[in-house]
Wavefront OBJ file of the C-alpha trace (Angstrom):
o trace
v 18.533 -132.122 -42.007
v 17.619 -134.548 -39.054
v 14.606 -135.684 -40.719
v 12.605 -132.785 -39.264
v 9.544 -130.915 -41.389
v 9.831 -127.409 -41.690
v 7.252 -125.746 -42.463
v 7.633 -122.477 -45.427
v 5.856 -120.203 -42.929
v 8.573 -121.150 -40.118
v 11.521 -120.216 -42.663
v 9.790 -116.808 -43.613
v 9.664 -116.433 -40.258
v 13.293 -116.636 -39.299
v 14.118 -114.419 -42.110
v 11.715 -111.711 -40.901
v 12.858 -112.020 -37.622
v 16.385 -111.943 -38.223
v 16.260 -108.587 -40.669
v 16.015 -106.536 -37.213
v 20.155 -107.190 -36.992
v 21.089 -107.573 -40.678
v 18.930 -105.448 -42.529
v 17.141 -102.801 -40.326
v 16.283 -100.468 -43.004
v 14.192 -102.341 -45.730
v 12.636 -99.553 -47.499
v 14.509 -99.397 -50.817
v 17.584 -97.317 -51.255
v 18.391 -97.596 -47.444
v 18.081 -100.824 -47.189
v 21.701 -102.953 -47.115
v 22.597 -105.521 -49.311
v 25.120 -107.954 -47.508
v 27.205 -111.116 -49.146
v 26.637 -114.021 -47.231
v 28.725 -116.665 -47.145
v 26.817 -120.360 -47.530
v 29.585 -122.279 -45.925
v 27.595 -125.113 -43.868
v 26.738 -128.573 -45.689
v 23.164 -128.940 -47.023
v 22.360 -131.727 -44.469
v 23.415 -128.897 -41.641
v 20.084 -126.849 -40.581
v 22.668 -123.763 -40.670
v 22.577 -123.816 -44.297
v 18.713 -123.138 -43.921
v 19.547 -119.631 -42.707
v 22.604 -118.805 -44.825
v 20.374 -120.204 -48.041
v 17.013 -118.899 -47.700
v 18.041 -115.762 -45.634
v 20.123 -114.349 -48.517
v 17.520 -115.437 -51.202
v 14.223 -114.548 -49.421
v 15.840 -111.258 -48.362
v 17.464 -110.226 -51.544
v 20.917 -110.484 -50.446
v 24.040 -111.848 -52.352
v 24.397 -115.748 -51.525
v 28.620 -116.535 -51.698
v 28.735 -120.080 -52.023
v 31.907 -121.368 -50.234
v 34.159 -123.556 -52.439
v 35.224 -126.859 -50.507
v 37.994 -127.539 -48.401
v 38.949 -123.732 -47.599
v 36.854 -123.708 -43.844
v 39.141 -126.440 -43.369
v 41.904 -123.885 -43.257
v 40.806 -120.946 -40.820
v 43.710 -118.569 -42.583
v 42.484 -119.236 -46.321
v 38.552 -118.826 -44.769
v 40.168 -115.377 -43.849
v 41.462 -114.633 -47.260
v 38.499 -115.900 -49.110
v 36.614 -113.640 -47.127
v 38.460 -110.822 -47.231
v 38.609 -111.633 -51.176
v 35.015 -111.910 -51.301
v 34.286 -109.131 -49.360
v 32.009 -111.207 -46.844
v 29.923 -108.988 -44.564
v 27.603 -112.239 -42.546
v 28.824 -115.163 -41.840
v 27.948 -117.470 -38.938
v 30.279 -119.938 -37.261
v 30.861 -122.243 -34.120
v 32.141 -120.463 -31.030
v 35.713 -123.201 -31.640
v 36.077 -122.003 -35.070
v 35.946 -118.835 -34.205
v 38.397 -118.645 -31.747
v 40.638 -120.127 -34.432
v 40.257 -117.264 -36.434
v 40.681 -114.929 -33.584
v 44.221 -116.532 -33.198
v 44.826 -116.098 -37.090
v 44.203 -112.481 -36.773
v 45.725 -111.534 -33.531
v 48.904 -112.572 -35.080
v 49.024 -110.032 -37.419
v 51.097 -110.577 -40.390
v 47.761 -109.977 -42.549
v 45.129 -107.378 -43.173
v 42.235 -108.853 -42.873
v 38.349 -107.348 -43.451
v 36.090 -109.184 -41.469
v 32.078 -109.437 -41.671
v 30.212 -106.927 -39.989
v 28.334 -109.835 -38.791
v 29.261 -112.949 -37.157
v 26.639 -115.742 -36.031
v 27.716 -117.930 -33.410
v 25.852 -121.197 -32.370
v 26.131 -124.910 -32.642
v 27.855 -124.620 -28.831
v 28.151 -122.286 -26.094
v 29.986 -119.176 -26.733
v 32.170 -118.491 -24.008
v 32.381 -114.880 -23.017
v 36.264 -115.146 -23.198
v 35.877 -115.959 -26.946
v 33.317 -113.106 -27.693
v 35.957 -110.417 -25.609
v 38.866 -111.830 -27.662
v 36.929 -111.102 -31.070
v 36.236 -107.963 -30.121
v 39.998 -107.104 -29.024
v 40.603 -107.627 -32.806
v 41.310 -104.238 -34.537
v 38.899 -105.534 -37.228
v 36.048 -106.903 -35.346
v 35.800 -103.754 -32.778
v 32.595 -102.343 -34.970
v 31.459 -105.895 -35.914
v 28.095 -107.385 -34.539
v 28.327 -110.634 -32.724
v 25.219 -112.910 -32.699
v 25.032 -115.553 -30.238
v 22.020 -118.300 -31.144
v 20.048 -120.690 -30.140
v 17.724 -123.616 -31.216
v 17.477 -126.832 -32.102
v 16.530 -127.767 -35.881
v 12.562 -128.425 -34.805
v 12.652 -124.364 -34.167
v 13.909 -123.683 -37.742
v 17.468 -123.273 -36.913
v 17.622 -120.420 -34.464
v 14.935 -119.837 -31.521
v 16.509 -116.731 -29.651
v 19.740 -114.540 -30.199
v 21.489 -112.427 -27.777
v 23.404 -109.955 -29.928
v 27.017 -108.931 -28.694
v 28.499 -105.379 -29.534
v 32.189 -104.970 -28.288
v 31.353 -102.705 -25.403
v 28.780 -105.693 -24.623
v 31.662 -108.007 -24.824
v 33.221 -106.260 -21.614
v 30.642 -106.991 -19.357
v 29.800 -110.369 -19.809
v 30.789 -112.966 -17.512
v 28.150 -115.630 -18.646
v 26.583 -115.766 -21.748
v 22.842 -115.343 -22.290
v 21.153 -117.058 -25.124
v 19.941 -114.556 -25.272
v 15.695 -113.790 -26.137
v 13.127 -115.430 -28.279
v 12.684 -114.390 -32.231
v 9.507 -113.295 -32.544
v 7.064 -116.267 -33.960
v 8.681 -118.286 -31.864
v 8.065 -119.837 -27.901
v 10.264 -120.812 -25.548
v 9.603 -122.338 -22.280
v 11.195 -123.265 -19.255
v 10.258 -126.908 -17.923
v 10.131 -129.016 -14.582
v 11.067 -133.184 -14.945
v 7.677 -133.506 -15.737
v 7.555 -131.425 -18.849
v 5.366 -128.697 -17.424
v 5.951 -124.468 -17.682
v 7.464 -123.484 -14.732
v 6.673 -120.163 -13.449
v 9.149 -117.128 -14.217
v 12.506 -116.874 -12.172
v 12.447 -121.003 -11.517
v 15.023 -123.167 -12.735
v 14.344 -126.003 -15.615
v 15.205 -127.125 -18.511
v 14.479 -125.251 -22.370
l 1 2 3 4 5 6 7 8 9 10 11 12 13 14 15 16 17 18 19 20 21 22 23 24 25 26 27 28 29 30 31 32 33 34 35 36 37 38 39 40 41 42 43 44 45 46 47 48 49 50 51 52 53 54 55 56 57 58 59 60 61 62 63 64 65 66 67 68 69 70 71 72 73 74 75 76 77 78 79 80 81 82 83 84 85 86 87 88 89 90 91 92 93 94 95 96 97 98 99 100 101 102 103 104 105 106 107 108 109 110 111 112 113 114 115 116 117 118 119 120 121 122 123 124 125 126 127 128 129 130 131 132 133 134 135 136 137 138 139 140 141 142 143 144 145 146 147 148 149 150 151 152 153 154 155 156 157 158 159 160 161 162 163 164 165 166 167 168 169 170 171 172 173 174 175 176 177 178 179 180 181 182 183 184 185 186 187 188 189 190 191 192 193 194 195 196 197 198
């Protein structure tokens, strides 16, 4: 999307890493099939993930017809309509659907899995999902990486008994196939418990 070569063995390897939260059991019958929803641009390294997660995986790919993200309450209906179980989202827009809900004039079935990235989650945001009657079983993920990681580099995932705890909000660790290191000014691994930059 910026330009940036991925390689095929770094997109195999966010789709292996990520079955550990959507698709623990992969051994046939026991395995889950989710629908998720392909609602990022094709120029947006999100898309990556929603595309080749679903395909690679054998999930069901919902393409997302334009201009209903621009309404948060027909996102809700479509999937509620669609029966949408993984989605993934900015921290903002999902506030906005929080709100939606909360208000309660509509039933609403919500994914059993939410990704969150493209900005910090606040914990505020991730305790207010979770006060949602429909979320309360729901998995948050919150994840990080630039596009030169192949989309997301570590995940801290967020239960709703999590949710009351947090008071800052971990990225959260590494994906396995994947390094992350903390630097000085000089670009140079710091040793554990110093302070740098990712």
């Amino acid at each position: 999307p910026k330009g940036i070569p991925i390689r095929n063995k770094s997109v195999i390897n966010l789709v292996n890493a990520f079955r550990k939260w959507l698709n623990p059991k992969c051994d046939g019958e026991s395995a889950v099939v989710h629908k998720i929803l392909l609602m990022a641009s094709f120029s947006f390294d999100m898309s990556v993930f929603q595309m080749f997660y679903a395909l690679v995986a054998g999930q069901t790919l919902d393409i997302l017809p334009d201009g209903i993200k621009e309404d948060p309450a027909g996102f809700l209906d479509y999937i509620t309509e669609h029966g949408i179980t993984v989605t993934d989202t900015t921290p903002l827009y999902l506030d906005a659907l929080s709100e939606i809900v909360s208000i309660g004039n509509v039933k609403y079935k919500l994914p059993e899995i939410v990704i969150t990235s493209g900005e910090a989650l606040p914990p505020a945001t991730a305790k207010r999902w979770f006060e949602l009657e429909a979320a309360k079983n729901s998995l948050l993920l919150n994840c990080y990486g630039p596009t030169e990681a192949c989309v997301y580099a570590s995940v801290f995932p967020i239960t709703a008994e999590v949710s009351k705890s947090l008071d800052k909000m971990p990225i959260g660790t590494k994906i396995s196939g994947v390094g992350i290191y903390i630097l000085d000014e000089n670009k140079r691994p710091l040793p554990v418990g110093e302070t740098g930059e990712i």
